[in-house]
N, C-alpha and C positions, 0 to 999 in steps of 0.2 A: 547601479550596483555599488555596494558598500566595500571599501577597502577600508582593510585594516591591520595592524600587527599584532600581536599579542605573543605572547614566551610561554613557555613550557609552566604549566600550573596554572594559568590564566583564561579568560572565558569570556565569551561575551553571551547578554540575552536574549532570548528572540521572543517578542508578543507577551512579556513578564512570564512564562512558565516553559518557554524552552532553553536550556543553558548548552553551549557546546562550550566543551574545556579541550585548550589542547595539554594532551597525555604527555608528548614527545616528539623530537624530530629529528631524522635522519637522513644518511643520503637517499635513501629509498621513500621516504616519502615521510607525512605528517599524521597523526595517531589523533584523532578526536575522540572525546566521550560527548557524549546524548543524554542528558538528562530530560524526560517529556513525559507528560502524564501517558497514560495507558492509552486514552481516546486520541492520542498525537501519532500516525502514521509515520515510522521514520523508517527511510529505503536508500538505498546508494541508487543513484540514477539509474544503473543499466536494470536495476532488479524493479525500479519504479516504471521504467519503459518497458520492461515484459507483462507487467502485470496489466497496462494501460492497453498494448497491443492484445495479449488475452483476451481481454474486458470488449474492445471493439470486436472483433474476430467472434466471440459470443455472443455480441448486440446483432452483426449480421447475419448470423447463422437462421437459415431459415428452416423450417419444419412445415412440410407437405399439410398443406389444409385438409385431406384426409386425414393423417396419422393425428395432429391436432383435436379434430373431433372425435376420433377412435380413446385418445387420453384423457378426455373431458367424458366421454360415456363410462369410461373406465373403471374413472375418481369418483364419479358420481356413483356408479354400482356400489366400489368398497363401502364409501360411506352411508350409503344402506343397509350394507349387511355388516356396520359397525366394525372393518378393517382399521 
């Protein structure tokens, strides 16, 4: 892990196109801005570990090999009859 200081207007880079600036600081805590292209994913931990949990919790979910193939006859009709 990288330590560092930096003051109030100052920033450092991450992989030349992420910038965190810090905004300000208080007793309450430290204010960053995010500068990141659009394709850069940026999350506060707890909102990047819900969406991680989510995402497993959807990879396990399983679906009855019945209703499976009842979906698959389904899609296959509409796009037949150009649904």
């Amino acid at each position: 892990m990288l330590v560092i200081t930096r003051k109030p207007e100052q920033s450092i880079v991450i992989a030349g196109e992420v910038e965190v600036i810090v905004l300000g600081i208080s007793k309450d805590g430290v204010r960053l801005g995010i500068k990141a292209p659009r394709s850069v994913q940026v999350h506060r931990r707890e909102v990047f570990e819900a969406i991680a949990a989510e995402n497993r919790a959807a990879s396990e979910a399983k679906v009855p090999v019945q209703d499976a193939a009842a979906l698959l006859r389904a899609a296959k009709v509409s796009k037949l009859d150009g649904r």
